[in-house]
C-alpha positions as CSV (number, residue, x, y, z in Angstrom):
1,X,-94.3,-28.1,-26.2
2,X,-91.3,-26.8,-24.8
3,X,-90.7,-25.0,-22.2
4,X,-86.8,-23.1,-21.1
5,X,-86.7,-20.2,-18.1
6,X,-83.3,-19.2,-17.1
7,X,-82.5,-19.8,-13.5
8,X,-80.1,-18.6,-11.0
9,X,-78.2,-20.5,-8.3
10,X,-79.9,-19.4,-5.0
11,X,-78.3,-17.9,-2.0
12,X,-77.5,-20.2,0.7
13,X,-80.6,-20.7,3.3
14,X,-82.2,-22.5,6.1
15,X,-85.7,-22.7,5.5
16,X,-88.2,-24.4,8.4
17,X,-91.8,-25.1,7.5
18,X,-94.4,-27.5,9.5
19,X,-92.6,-30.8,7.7
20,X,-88.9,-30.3,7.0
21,X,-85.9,-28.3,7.9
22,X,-83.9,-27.3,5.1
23,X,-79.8,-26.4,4.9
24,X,-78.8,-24.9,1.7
25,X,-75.4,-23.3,1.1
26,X,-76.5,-22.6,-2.4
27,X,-75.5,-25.7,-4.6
28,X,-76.6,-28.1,-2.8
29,X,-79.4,-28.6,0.3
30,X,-80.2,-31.4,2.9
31,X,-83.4,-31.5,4.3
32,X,-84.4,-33.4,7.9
33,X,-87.9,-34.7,7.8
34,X,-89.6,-33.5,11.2
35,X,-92.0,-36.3,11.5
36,X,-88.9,-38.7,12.3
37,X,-85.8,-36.5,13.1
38,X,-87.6,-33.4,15.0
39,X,-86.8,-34.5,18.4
40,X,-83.2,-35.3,17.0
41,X,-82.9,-31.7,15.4
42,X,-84.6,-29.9,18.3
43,X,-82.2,-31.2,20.6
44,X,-79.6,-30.6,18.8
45,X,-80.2,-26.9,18.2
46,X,-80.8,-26.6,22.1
47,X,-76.9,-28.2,22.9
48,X,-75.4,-25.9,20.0
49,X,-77.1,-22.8,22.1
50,X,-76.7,-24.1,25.4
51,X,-72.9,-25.6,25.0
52,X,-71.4,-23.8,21.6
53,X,-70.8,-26.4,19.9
54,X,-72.4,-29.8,18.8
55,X,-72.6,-33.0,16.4
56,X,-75.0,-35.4,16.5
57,X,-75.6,-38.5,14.3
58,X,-78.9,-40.2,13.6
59,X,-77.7,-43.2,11.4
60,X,-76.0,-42.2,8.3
61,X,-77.1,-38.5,8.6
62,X,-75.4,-36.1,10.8
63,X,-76.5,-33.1,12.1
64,X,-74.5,-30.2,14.1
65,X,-72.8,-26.9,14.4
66,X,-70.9,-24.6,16.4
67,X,-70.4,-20.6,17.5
68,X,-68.2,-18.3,16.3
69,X,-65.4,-16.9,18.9
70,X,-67.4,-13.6,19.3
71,X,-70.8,-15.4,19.9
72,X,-72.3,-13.6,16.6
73,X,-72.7,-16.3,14.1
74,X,-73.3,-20.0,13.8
75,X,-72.5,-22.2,11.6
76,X,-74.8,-25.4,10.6
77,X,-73.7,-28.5,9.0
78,X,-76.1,-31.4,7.8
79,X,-76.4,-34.6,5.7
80,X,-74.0,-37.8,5.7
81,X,-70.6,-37.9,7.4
82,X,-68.9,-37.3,4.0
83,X,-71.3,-34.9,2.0
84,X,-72.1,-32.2,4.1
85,X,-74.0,-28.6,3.7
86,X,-72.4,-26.3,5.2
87,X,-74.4,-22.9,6.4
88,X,-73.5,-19.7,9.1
89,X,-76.8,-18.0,10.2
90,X,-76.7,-15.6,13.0
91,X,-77.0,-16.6,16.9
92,X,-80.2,-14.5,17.1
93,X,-81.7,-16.0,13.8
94,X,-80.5,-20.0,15.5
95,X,-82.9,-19.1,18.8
96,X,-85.7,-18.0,16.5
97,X,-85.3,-21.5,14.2
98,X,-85.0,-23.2,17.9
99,X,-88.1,-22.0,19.3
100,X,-89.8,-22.8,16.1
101,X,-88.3,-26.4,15.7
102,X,-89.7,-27.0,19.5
103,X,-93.2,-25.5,18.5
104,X,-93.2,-27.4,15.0
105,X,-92.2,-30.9,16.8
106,X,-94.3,-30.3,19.9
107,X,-97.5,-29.3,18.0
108,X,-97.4,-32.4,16.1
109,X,-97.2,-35.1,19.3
């Protein structure tokens, strides 16, 4: 049997669930495993709100961002030093994925 169903690229994202945070700018994602880089991404988020601006390596994979001038948007980056995904969410939406990064990475310890 086959099987064909027409697709469509998808809009970029940043998707968080209890395992994984995901960085999709459409194409292409990265994903950061919570079990062994929560504490690293957590952090991370927290400098980015706190100071504007941050990157942040954990080995080959790199993980950062910064604020726009007006303080409305953010823009994420992830994945190795020379293949990143590149995604702008909304300062309001970042806080929301922080909290829930914290509770995600603290409910599990």
């Amino acid at each position: 049997m086959e099987l064909t169903i027409a697709g469509e690229p998808a809009a970029p994202f940043v998707r968080l669930d209890s395992r994984t945070l995901v960085l999709s700018h459409g194409p292409r994602a990265v994903a950061f495993s919570l079990s062994s880089s929560g504490r690293f991404v957590e952090e991370t988020l927290v400098i980015i709100l706190d100071e504007g601006r941050a990157t942040r390596a954990q080995g080959e994979r790199v993980f950062g961002g910064f604020k726009s001038e007006d303080g409305e948007r953010i823009t994420l980056y992830g994945g190795t030093r020379d293949d990143l995904v590149v995604v702008a969410i909304g300062t309001a939406d970042l806080e929301r994925l922080q909290v829930a990064v914290t509770e995600t990475v603290h409910h599990h310890h």
